[in-house]
N, C-alpha and C positions, 0 to 999 in steps of 0.2 A: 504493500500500500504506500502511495506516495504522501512522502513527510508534510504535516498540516503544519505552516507555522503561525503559532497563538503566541500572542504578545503577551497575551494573561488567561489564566484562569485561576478563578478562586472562588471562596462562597462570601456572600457581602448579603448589605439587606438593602432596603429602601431607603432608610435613612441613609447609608455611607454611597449609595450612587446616586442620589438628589443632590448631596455636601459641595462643598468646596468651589461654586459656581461654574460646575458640572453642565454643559448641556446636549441635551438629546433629540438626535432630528429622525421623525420618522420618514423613509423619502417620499418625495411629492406624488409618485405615484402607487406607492403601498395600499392596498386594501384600506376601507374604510372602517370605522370603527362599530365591531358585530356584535359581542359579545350581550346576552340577555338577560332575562331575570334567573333564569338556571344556572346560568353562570354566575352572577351575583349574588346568591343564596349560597352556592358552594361557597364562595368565598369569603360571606360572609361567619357562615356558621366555624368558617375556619378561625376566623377570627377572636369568634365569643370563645373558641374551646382556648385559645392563647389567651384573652382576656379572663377566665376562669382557673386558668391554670397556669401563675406568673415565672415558673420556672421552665415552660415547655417551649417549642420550636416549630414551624414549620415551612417544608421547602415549596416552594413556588415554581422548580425546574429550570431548566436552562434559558437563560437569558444571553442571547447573543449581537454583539456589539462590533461595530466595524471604527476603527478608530480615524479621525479626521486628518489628513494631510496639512492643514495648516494650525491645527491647535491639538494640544493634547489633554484639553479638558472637554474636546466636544465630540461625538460619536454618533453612529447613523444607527438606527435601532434594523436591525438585520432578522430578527426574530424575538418579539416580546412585548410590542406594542400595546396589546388588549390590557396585558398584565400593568403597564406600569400606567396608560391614560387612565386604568379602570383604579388603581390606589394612588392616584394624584386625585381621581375626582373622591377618593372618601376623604382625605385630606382638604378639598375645597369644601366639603359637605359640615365635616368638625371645626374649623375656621370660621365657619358662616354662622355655626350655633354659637361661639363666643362673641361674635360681632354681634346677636341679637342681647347676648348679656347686658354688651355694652350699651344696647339701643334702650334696656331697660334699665339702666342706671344699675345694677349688680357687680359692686365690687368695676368701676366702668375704669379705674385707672390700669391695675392688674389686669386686666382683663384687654384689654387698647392693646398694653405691652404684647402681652400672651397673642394676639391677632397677629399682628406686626414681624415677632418673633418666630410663629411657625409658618405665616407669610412666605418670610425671608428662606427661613429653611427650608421648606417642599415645592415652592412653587415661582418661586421669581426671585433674582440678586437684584441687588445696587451696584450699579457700577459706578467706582470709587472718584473717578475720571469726571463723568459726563452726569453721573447719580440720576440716571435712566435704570427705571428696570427694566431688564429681561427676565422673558418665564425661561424657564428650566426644562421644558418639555414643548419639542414643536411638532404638532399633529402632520397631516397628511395636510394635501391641498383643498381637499372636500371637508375635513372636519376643523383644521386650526382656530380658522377665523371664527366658531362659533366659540370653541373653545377657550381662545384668547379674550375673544369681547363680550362675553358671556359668563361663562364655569367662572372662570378666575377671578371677576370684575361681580361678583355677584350678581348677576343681572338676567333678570328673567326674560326670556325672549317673550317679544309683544304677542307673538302668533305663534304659536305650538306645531300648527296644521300646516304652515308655510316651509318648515323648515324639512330639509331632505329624510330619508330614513336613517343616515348613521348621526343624524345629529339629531333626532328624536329620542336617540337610542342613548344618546350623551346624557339629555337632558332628562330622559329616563334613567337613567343611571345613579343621575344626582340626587332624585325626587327616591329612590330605590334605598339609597345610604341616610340621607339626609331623615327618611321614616323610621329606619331600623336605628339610628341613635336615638329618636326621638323615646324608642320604646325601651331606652336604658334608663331606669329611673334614677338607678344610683351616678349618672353620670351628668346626662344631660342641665342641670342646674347648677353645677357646676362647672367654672373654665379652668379649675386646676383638675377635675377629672377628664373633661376631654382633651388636654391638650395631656395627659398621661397616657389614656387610650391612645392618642397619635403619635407620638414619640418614643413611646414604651412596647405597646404593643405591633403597635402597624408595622410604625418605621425601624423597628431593633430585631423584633424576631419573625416575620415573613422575611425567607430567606430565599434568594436564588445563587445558583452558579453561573456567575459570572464568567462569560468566556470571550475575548477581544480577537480579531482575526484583522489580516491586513486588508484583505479583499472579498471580496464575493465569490470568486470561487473555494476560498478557502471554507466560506461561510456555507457553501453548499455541501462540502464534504464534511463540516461537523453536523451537518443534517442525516445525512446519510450513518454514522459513526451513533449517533443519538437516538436516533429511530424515534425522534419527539412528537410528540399527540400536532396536530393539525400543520406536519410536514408538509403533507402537495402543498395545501394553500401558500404557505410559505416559501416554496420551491417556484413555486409559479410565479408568485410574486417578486422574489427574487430574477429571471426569468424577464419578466415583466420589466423587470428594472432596470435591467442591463442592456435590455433591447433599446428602450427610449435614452438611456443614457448615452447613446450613440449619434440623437439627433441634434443638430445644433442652431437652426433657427427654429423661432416658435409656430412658424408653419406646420415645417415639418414635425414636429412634436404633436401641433394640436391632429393634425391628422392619423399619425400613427396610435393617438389615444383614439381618436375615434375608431380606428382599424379595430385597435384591442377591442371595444367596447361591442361590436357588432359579431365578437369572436365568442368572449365571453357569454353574452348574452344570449347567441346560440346553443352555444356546448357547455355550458357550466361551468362554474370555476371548479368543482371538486372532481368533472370530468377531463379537465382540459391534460393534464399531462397523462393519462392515458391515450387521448387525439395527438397530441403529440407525439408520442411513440410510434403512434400508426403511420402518421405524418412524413415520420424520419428514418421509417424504415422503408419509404418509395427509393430511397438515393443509397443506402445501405442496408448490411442483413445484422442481425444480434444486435439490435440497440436496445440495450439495457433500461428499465426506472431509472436507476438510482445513477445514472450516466446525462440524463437529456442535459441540463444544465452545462455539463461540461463539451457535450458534441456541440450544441447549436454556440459556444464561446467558440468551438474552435473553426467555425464555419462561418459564423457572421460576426464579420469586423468592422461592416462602417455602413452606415444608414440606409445606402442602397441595397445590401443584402441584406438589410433589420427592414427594408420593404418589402423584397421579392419573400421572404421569410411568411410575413404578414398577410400578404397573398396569397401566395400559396395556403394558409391556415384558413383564410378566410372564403377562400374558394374550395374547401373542401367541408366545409364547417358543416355544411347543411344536412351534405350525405352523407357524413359520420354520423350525426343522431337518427337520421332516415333509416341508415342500418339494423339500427335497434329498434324500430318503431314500424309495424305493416303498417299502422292505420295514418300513417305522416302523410300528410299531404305531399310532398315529394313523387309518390306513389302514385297520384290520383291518376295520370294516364297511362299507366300502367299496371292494370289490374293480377297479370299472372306474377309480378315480382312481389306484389304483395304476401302471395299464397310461401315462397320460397323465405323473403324475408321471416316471415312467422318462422318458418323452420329453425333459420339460423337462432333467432331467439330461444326457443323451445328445448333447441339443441346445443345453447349459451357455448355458439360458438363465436370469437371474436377474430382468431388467428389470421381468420381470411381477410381481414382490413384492408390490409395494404393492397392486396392484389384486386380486390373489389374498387378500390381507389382508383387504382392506375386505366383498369379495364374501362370505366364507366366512362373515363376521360377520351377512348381509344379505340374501344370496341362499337360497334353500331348498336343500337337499341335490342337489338334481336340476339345478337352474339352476346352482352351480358345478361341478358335470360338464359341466356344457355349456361353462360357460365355460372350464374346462381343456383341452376338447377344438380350442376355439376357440382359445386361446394356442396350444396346440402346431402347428395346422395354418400360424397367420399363422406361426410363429417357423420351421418346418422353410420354407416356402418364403422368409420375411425372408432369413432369417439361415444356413441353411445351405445352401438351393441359390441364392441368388440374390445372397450375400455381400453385402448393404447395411448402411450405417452403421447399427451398434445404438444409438447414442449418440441417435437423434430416438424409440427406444421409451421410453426413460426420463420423459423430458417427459411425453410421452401415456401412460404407462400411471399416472405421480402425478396427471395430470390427473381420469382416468379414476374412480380410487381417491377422490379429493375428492368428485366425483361419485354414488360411489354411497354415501361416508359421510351426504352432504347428502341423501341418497333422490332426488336428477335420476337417475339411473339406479339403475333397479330390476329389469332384466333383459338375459342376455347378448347381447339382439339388438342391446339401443342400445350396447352394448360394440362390437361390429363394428360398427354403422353411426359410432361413435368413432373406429374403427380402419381405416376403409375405404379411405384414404389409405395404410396401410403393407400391405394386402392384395395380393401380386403378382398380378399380372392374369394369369389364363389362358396369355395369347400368351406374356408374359416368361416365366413361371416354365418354361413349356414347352420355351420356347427354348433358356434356362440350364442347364433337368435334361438336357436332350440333350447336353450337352459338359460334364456332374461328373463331375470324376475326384478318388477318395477315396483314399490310401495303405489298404493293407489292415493295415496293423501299427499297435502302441502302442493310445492310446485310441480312435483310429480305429476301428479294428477291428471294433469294438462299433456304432458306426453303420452301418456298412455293412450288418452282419449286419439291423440292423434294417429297414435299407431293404429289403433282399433279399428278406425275412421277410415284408414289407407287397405288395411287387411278386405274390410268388407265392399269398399269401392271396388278391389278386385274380383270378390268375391260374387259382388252382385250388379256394377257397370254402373253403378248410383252414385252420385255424391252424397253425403251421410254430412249434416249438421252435427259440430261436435259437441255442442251442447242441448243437442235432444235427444239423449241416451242415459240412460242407468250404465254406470259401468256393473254386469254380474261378474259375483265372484262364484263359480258351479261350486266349487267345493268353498265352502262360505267363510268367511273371518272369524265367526263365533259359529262352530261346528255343533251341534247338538249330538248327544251322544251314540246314536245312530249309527253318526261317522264313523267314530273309533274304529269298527269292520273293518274299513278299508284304510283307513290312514291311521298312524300312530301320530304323537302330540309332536313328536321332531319334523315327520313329513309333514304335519298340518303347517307348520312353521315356516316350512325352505321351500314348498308349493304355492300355498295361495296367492301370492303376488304372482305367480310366474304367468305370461300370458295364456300358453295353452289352455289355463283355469278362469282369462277371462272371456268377455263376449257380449254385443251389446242389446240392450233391453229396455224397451218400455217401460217409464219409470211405473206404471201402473200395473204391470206384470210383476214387474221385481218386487215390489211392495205386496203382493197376491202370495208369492213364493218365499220371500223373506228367507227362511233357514231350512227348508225343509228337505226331507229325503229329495235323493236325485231321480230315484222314476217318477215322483210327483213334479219335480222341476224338469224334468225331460218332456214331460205330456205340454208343458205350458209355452216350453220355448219353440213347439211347433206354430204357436199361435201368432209367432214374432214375425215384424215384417223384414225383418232382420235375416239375410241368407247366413251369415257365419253363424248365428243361434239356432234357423233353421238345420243346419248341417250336425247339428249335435245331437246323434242318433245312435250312439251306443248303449247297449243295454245297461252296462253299469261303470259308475264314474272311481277310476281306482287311480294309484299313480302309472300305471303304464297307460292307462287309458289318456291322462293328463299330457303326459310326454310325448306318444305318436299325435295326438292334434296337435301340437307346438313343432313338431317335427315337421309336418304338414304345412303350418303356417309358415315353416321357417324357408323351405320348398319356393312356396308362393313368393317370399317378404324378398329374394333373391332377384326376382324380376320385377319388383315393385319399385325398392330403393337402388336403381341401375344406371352406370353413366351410356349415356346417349353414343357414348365413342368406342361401344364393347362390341366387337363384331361378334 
């Protein structure tokens, strides 16, 4: 692993990184300020248990800090932001109750002082020079300003309604601390108890680890090394940073935020570096997670590659969530990719990204239906009946993807003859589909029905509604004792899910038959409009008898789930 170097690391608390006219910039275009009343609560109840218990500690995690090229008292908050805006505003919240002391005449000289004094320390210096203060803590470009003219300055915003959502969330924030002191009885009446609370508790024992780094990629690899709670976000934003950092008029800045914003807005920020990966894997194969940061530094160096970047992200943005979604409008003139998409979903596969990316851009309308139709068939026999490592489709499908950017492949057939190698072969997948057993419950559920669904459109030349069926279980989930006959409690166990045992039913029949013997459920499923129920005509239901239907379906399920390219 390549050596990280950290200027510092140590554990410190709020108090000793507010001190010494310290200040902290979070950058202008970091994330806005999220954090809720769930987070607020935790933090708070953190607090009462240190307020209750004068002798205890607690860590707050790593707090990560980029140190300033022209001062060494001021740093770029790189990871930590919620944490420290979120105990600067209980510190503006305890503050604000000894000012109303003082507005009630209570002890008003002490108490002036006591303002003044934890002022000075948490939230803003004098500078000795000019005897201007500065705050201590500068927000993003979306939130500062409410923050500075606002939180700090005591000042209630005139219109609540008017102001954006991270700065509702501010002022919620404030109105969140400023209640929960209120309900300290022993404290709030006095300003020698609250400024004890805030100097003693707050700012002495909330601890974090302190870790300073020279740069941003440095700062990406203690992300990686920490494996910290709300990493992407901050990996992205990082990302984010570095990209705009590259632009030098405010043109091209305000455009490239609006680029991002049209990006995010699309794909999510908690999906984006997943898109990413897919992204970066059209121009290379194996791009890692925990790598994007450092590929896209070592590829885009200056503001026209932090466009072409941007582009490219933004022109794909749509049909990466389309991928995941049949019913996306994306879709709408194209009715058979819909049926294929669902698959992929169903079949949570992702691996095909890249190549689905590249194709869509390359292939004619017609040729990527074929090709979807092709992912879905290798991915149901890969990957859900035949359980093989997905980790070797990733390689070959960025392979694949490079290929058809480069025009080597310009149709889905050399896609399979690429692929021919991860295509189960007839005899396995055969073999496999004869012994799946699928739970019928949760997301399961949904696959099944689909199988079922494909089994009997064989079976009978119908399309089959997937959700206007009972799935039956012939030998049942709760077996009456009946059964015991034919199945012992191990076979009731490693059967009943197994397909051969299911088959689909009028939810008005299966309700009729509920658990009973199988010649009385035999008699009933000739009533089904159902040809695979129809077809269930042996005299009695045993595991051999389970296992030759499932053999049978497995027979069929061979030319059901088939690439188009198999002569």
């Amino acid at each position: 692993m390549a050596r990280i170097n950290l200027l510092d690391t140590r554990t410190t608390n709020f108090g000793d990184l507010i001190a010494n006219g310290k200040i902290y910039r979070v950058p202008p275009f970091q994330r806005d300020y999220s954090w809720t009343e769930e987070n607020w609560e935790d933090l708070w109840q953190d607090i009462l248990v240190l307020h209750d218990n004068p002798n205890s500690s607690h860590y707050m995690g790593a707090l990560v800090l980029q140190n300033s090229n022209t001062s060494d008292k001021e740093f770029t908050i790189i990871d930590g932001q919620q944490r420290l805006a979120t105990l600067s505003i209980i510190a503006i919240a305890v503050i604000e109750k000894i000012k109303q002391l003082v507005e009630r005449q209570q002890e008003p000289e002490e108490n002036k002082k006591r303002q003044e004094i934890l002022k000075g320390n948490y939230l803003s210096y004098s500078d000795p020079r000019s005897l201007r203060d500065s705050s201590k803590l500068l927000l993003n470009e979306n939130n500062n300003d409410f923050y500075q003219g606002n939180l700090i300055n005591f000042r209630k915003p005139l219109n609540v309604r008017s102001l954006s959502k991270s700065e509702q969330l501010l002022w919620e924030s404030f109105q969140y601390f400023s209640q929960k002191i209120d309900e300290l009885d022993n404290v709030i009446t006095s300003g020698e108890k609250l400024a004890e609370i805030l100097t003693d508790t707050i700012a002495s024992r909330l601890l974090f680890i302190q870790i300073n780094v020279e740069d941003e990629l440095n700062a990406y690899t203690v992300f990686e090394t920490l494996n910290a709670r709300g990493i992407e976000l901050s990996s992205t934003d990082l990302l984010k940073n570095y990209l705009f950092s590259l632009f030098q008029g405010p043109d091209d800045l305000n455009e490239a935020q609006r680029q991002w914003r049209r990006i995010i807005n699309t794909v999510r920020m908690e999906k984006f570096p997943e898109f990413l990966r897919y992204y970066l894997s059209l121009k290379r194969t194996q791009v890692r997670r925990n790598r994007l940061f450092k590929l896209v530094r070592q590829s885009v160096k200056d503001a026209q590659q932090a466009f072409d970047l941007l582009d490219g992200l933004e022109d794909y943005s749509s049909l990466f969530i389309a991928l995941s979604n049949s019913n996306d409008e994306f879709w709408n003139d194209t009715p058979e990719n819909k049926t294929y998409i669902r698959q992929l979903t169903l079949f949570r596969v992702k691996q095909a990204y890249p190549t689905l990316f590249a194709a869509y851009r390359q292939f004619s309308p017609e040729n990527f239906t074929r090709l979807l139709k092709l992912v879905c068939a290798i991915s149901f026999r890969y990957t859900v009946v035949s359980s093989l490592n997905p980790n070797q489709l990733e390689t070959i499908y960025s392979r694949i993807a490079i290929a058809i950017i480069s025009g080597e492949i310009t149709h889905p057939r050399q896609v399979f003859e690429k692929m021919r190698s991860l295509y189960v072969a007839d005899d396995k997948f055969s073999q496999d589909f004869s012994l799946l057993s699928i739970p019928t419950k949760g997301q399961k559920k949904k696959l099944v029905r689909y199988i079922i669904c494909q089994l009997e459109r064989d079976a009978s030349g119908i399309d089959v509604n997937e959700d206007s069926f009972s799935i039956e279980h012939i030998l049942p989930e709760s077996p009456s004792a009946s059964w015991q006959q034919d199945f012992t409690d191990s076979q009731v166990e490693q059967m009943v899910y197994r397909l051969g045992n299911l088959t689909p039913l009028e939810p008005s029949l299966n309700r009729e038959i509920g658990n009973d013997i199988y010649c009385n459920k035999q008699a009933i499923y000739q009533q089904s409009v159902y040809k695979l129920t129809q077809n269930i005509v042996a005299e009695e239901w045993t595991p051999d008898t389970l296992a030759r239907r499932q053999e049978y379906l497995a027979k069929r399920a061979v030319n059901i789930w088939k690439s188009d390219f198999i002569s």
